[in-house]
Structures are given as C-alpha cells and as structure tokens.
N, C-alpha and C positions, 0 to 999 in steps of 0.2 A: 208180727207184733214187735214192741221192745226186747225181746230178746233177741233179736237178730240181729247180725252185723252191720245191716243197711235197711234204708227201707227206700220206696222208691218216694220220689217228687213230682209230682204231677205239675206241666207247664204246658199254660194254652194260650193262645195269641198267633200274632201271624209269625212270619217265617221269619222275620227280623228282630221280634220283640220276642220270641220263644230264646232265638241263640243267643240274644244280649242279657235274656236270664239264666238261662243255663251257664252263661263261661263267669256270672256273678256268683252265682251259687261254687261252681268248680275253684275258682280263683280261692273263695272261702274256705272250702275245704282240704283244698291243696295248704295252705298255710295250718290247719290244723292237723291234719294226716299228711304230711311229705312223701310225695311219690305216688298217692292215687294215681293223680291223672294220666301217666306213665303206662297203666294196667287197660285204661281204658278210651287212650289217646285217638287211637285212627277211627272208633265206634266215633268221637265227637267230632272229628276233623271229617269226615266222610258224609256226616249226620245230614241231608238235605239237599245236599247236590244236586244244581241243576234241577230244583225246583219252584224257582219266581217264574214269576214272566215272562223273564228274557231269557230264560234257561242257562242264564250264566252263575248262580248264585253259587257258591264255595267257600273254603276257607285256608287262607295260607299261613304258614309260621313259620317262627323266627328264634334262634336260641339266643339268648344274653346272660354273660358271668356277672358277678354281683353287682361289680361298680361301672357298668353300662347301665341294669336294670332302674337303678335308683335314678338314673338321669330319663331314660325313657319314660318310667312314670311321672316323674317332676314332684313341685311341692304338692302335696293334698291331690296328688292323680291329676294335676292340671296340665301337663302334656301329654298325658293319656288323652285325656277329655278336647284337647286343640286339635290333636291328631283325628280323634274320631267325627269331632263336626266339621273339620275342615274337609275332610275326606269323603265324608258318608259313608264307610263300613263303620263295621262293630267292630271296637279296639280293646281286646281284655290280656293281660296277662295272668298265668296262671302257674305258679312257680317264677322258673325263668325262662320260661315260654311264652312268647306275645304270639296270640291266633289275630288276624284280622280274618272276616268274615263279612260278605258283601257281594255285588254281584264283581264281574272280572274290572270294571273300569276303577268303582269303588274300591279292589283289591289292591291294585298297583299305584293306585293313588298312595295310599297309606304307604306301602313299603318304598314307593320315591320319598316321600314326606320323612319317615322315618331317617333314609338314609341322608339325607340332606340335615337334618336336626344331629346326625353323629361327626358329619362331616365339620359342621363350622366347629366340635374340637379340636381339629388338626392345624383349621384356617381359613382363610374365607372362602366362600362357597359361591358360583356362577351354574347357577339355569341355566345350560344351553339350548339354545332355541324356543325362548319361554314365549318370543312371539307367534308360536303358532301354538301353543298350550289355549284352549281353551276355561283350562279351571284356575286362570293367575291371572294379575294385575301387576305393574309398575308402577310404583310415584316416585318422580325424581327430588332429591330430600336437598336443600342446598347444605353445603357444607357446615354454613354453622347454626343450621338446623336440627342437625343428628342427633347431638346430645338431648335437646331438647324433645325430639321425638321421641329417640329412645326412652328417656329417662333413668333415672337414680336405678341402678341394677335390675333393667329391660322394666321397668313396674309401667313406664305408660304405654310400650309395647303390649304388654300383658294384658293392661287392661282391657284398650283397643280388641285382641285377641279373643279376651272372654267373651267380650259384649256380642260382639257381630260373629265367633263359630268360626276364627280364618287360623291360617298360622301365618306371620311375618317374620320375614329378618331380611339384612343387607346383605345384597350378593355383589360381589366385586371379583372381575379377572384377574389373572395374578397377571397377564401381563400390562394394564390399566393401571392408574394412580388412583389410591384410594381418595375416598371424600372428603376428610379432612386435609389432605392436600390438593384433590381438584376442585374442579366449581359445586359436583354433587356427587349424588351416590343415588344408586336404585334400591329402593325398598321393594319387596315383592311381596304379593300376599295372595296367599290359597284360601280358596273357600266355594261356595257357592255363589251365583252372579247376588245377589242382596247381600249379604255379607262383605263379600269385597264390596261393592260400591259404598257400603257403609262405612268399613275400615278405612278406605281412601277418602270419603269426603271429612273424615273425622281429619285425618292427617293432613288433608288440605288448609281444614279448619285453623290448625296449631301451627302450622307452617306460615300462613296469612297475618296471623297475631304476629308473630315472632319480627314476618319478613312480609311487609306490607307492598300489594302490587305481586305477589309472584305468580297467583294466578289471574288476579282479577284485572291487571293493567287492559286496557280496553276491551277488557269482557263486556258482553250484550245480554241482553233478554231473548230468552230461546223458550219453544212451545214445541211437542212433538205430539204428532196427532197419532203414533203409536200407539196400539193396542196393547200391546206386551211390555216386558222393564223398559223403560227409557228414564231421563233425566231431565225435567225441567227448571229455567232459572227465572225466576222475579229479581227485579231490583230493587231493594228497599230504601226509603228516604233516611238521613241520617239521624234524624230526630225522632222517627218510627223503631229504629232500629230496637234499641232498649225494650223497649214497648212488647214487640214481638219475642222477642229471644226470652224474655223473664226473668228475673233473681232466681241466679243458678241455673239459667237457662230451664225452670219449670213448666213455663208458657210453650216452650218451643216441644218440649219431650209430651206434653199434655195433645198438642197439634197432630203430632206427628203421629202416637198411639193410637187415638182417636180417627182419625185417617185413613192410618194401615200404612203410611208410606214413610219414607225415609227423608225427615225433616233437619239437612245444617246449613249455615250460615257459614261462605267463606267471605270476607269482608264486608259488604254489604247485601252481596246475591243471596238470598235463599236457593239452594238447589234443593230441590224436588224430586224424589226418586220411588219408582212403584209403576204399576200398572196404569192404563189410562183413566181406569177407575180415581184410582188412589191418587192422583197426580191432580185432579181436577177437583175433588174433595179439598185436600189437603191447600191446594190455593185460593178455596172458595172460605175454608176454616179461616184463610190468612185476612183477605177479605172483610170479612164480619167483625174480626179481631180490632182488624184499623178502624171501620166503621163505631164500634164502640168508644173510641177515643173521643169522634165528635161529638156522640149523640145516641140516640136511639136505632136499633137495628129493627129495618122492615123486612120479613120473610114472608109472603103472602100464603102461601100453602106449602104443605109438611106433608101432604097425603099419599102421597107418590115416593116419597124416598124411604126407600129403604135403611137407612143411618140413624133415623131418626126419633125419639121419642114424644109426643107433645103432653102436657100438663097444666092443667088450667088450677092457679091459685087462688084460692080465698083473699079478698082483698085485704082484711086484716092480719093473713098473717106471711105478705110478702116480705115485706120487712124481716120477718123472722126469720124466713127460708135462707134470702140473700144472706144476711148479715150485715155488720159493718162492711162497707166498700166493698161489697162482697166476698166477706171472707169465711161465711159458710156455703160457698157455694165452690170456692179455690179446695177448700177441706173437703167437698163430696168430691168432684173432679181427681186430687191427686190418691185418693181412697179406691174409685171404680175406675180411672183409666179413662174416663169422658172429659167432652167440652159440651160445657152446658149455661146458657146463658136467657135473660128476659126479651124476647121480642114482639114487637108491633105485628098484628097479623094485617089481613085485607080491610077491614075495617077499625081498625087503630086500638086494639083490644092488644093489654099486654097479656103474653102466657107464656112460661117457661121450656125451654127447647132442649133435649140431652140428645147429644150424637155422639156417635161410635160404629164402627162397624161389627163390635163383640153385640153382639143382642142382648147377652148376659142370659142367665139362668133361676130358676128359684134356688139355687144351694150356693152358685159363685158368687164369688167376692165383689169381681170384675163383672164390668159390661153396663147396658143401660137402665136393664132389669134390677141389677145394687143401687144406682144411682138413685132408681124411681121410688123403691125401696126409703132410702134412706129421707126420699123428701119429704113422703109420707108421714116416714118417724115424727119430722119437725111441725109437721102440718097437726098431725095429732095431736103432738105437745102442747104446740099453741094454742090450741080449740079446747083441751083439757085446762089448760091456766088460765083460759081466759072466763072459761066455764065456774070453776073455783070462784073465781073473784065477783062473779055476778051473782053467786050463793052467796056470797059472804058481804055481800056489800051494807044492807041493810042494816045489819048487827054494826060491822065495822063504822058504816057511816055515824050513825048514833052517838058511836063511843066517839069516836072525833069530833064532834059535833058538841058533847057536853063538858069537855073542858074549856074550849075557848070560851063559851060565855061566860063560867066561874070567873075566868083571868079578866076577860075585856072587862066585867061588871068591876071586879074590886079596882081596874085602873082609871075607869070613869068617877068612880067614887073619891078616887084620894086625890085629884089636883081639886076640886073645892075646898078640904083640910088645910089644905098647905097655902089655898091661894093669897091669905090678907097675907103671910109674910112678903111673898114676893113683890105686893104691889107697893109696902113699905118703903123697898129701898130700890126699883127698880135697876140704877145705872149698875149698881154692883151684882146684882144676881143675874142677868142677860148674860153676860158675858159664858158663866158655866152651865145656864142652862142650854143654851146652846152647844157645847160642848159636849156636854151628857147624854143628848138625843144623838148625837154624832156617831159619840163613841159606844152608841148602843145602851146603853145606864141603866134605863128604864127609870122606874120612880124612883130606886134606891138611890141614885146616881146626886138626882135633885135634893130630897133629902139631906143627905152628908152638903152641897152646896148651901143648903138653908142655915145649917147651923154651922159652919164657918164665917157666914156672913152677918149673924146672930151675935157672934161674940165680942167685936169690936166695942158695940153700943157699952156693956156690960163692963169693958175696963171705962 
C-alpha cells in the first residue's frame, strides 16, 4: 500500500519499449531520490540480456561529471534524442550515467557517436575509414557553402538532424586544409539508410540554391527498376517548377507524405527516393499534378489500388467541397496528410480521388479515412443549407415580393404629377434629368431639378 517505501510499476511491451520505459521512469526518480539507481544498478543493466532475436540485446554505460552531462543531453534532451535515432539504441541518462541499451551493433553505434560529439570539443574530428561504415554518408559542402549549411549557431544543421533522426557534423584531418581554405569540406551524416538520403538530398537542396550547377551540371533522368531504397530523378520544366514545389514548398511535402517516399528538388530534378513502390506512386502523384495545370485529369479505374479512396459528389455541392480554386480541398489535404483531387473516370463522370498510403483510421487525424470524414462534414453542410433555404423559400419569397410592388407602384404614379412641368420648359430640364437617373436620384433627384428650374420664371 501507501505506506511503504516503494511500490512496484508494472511495464509491458516488447523488450525495447519496456527498457525505454523503465530508464524514463529511473532517470525521473533518480533526479528526485539521488542515488537510487546506484542500489539497484547491475539488476537494470543485466535486466534482458540476450533476449531479442538476435541474441545480442544488452546494455552499456558510461559515467559523466556535470559539465560533460549538460552537453550530452543538449538543449531540451535534443542530443539525447539525435543520438538515439541516429543509432537505434535506447539512449537515457539517469544521474550521471548514460545506459544505451540495444542490440550489440545499435550499442557501439551510440558510444562511437557519443565519442565523436565529445571529441569536436577539443577540434575537429575525422571518421577513419567511414568508407566502408555502412550507417554513414558524405556530401561534399563547397567552401562557401558551410556557413550557409551549417547556419546561425548549427540551427540548420539541427534542423536537418531533427527532421530525418541522423547526426551531422564536419570532419576534417588535421593533416588536410580546412574548407574554408580548400575547395570543400565533408559533412558526414549518421542515421539510418532513409534518413541520410533524406539529410543529404536536403543539403544538396541548399547547396544548389546557393551554388548553382554543383550537382546538376549535366545531370540526366534516371529510373531504377529496384525493388528495395533506390533513387529516382525526373526533370522538371522550368516553368512547372513553381507549380510542383508549392508556396513554402506545401505541394511538394503534400506529394511526398502521401506517397511514403522521399520527395526534393535539387535545381530542377526531382529526386525520388523510397522503395519501388513509393518511387512509382510518388512520380505518378507528379504526373496528375502537371496534368491539372492543363486541364482535367482522366484516371479510368481506382479499383485495384490500394492508395486510394473514391467519392462520388452531389452535383450541387462540388463547389462547396472544392472551394474557391480549391482551397477547401488544400485545407483537407494539409489537415490529413493526403492528395486528393476531381477526376474524369472511363466514361467522363467527374468524382473526387484521396490518396495516401496511411488508410487512416475512425479515431486518427491522418490518413484517408479523416480526409473522407471531413468531405462528408461539407457534403452534409451543403445538403442541410440548402434544405433550410427550400423551407424557407415560400415565406421568404412573399416578403420580398411585397415590397417592390409598394415602391414600383408609388414611382409609376409620380412621373404623371410632375409631368406638365417638365414639358413646359423642356431645353432646361433634360439636361439634369438626365443627370439624376445617372447619378441614381430616383424621383427625389428630379424633383429638387423641377423647382430650381421653377424659379427663374418667378423673378
């Protein structure tokens, strides 16, 4: 019960999602009771050994004094959290104990990675032999490139880093000239193979803007009939380009989610990256994209793919779905993470299309399932307002209906009052009556005209 010094915590999941709760809970408690974990150390460090899969799963640690610690975790645990996806172990410290736990390859991973993050405080830092590392990449960064990569105190390093789960930095030999005095410098980035190719085509990206031609100088259009990660490039026209990419690049990250695969743009190429699934999707997405620039998109049959959702609209209330220029349909898309668009079937019947490869759920946000969700909301709406208004017509019409003939009647009436003056003195009254109907007047207008023309005779 509550009177006792502890109670236990029950934790169930698998062997990787059990340790990354446990060392969360210890880390916690350690910070409120200094020195538990010390009593009950080698129980947690011993805790499952050698029991995944591969029979290699364990946990290794590390001791750090204060002002190491605060640099290992980084700002808000964010080189904790670089360290643990770029690696794939569990990365917790608990005091000033950092366990990684994982299988052996995942282990060593992390504690290179760590050592290498303590090292560039002394200076710069070289991977030897990173070309035969399979968990790394190289992009050569030109020299006055760097700054711009790196950014304002590492922030677009960082970024890069959070997005795609890698760690990056510049490794330079001490016996080589650095980059800003050679032609470049090697960036290196750890992670898993999607993650680097994502980090790198990111950096390809920024480096292309900067420094135009450094990759694409007679680059070509490549197709790989791989099954597994590969990299495909389309070339884009330059007047498509915009087009594609989107305000803030939204078109392009809309493509790419929807897809599954890994959608950037270095000058003009789309590089395409993902499975052969995802690679063939994702340039089919591009495809449809340009076709709506000219015209109407024909997709004959949907029955067969698995991506896809079909929805047949009410013809009165397309309009309403889409939006202006479609932009309740941009607002469902950036909400569920789909591309969803109106298409022409086999026989010239528009119906609306959502793809994704999330299928979505009845409780998620995401997927196709929110999207269809949400079309319905609008379709409802419509069909409810327009319901409304066909109750109400009858009554409403009436009322509208019995004023204007009040008005028409009393303005039919007053140009025979007024008429014998105007025909009195014709040359001078034309002139404002005309005026008066212009400027809108109505009869009041004429009127006040009448008796300014009126008064002459009088003197």
């Amino acid at each position: 019960g509550r009177n006792k010094d502890y109670e236990k915590l029950a934790i169930f999941g698998s062997i990787r999602g059990r340790r990354g709760a446990e060392l969360k809970v210890l880390s916690a408690v350690e910070t409120k009771a200094p020195g538990y974990f010390e009593r009950i150390r080698d129980d947690v460090v011993n805790r499952d050994r050698g029991k995944d899969p591969e029979g290699t799963w364990g946990t290794d640690t590390m001791t750090f004094q204060d002002d190491e610690l605060s640099y290992a975790l980084g700002k808000q645990g964010g080189t904790r959290k670089k360290l643990e996806r770029s690696s794939g172990a569990v990365v917790q410290y608990v005091g000033h104990v950092a366990l990684f736990s994982g299988t052996r390859a995942e282990r060593r991973r992390a504690k290179e990675y760590m050592k290498w993050l303590f090292g560039q405080l002394e200076g710069p830092v070289y991977v030897d032999n990173w070309e035969d590392r399979n968990d790394c990449t190289v992009v050569h960064v030109p020299s006055d490139c760097i700054g711009y990569i790196t950014g304002s105190r590492r922030a677009t390093l960082g970024r890069m880093e959070e997005e795609w789960g890698t760690l990056m930095f510049f490794m330079t030999k001490d016996s080589s000239k650095g980059g800003r005095q050679g032609w470049s410098e090697q960036l290196i980035i750890f992670g898993d193979e999607r993650g680097r190719r994502g980090a790198e085509l990111k950096c390809m990206n920024e480096i292309e803007k900067k420094a135009p031609g450094t990759f694409t100088r007679g680059l070509k259009e490549k197709t790989s009939d791989s099954r597994h990660f590969d990299t495909d490039r389309l070339a884009i026209k330059e007047d498509e380009l915009s087009y594609v990419i989107g305000k803030e690049a939204a078109t392009q990250k809309k493509l790419e989610k929807a897809a599954g695969a890994i959608l950037q743009f270095v000058g003009r190429f789309a590089f395409i990256a993902g499975s052969l699934k995802e690679r063939r999707r994702c340039a089919e997405f591009i495809g449809w994209l340009l076709q709506q620039m000219r015209g109407a998109v024909t997709i004959p049959d949907v029955s067969r793919r698995e991506d896809c959702t079909e929805m047949h609209i009410p013809m009165n209330c397309k309009g309403w779905v889409t939006g202006n220029r479609g932009s309740e349909l941009r607002r469902m898309e950036q909400e569920t993470g789909v591309y969803m668009f109106m298409a022409l079937d086999g026989r010239g019947e528009e119906r609306l299309l959502i793809f994704s490869t999330d299928s979505g759920s009845k409780t998620s946000p995401q997927g196709r399932m929110a999207a269809e969700r949400l079309v319905n909301e609008l379709v409802q709406e419509k069909l409810r307002d327009d319901g409304q208004r066909a109750d109400s017509r009858p009554r409403s019409g009436s009322r509208r209906r019995s004023p204007p003939r009040g008005r028409s009647d009393s303005r039919r009436r007053s140009p025979p009052r007024r008429s014998p003056p105007r025909r009195s003195s014709p040359p001078r009254r034309s002139p404002s009556y005309q005026r008066g109907r212009g400027g809108g007047g109505g009869g009041g207008g004429r009127g006040r005209d009448d008796s300014r023309y009126r008064s002459p005779p009088r003197r």
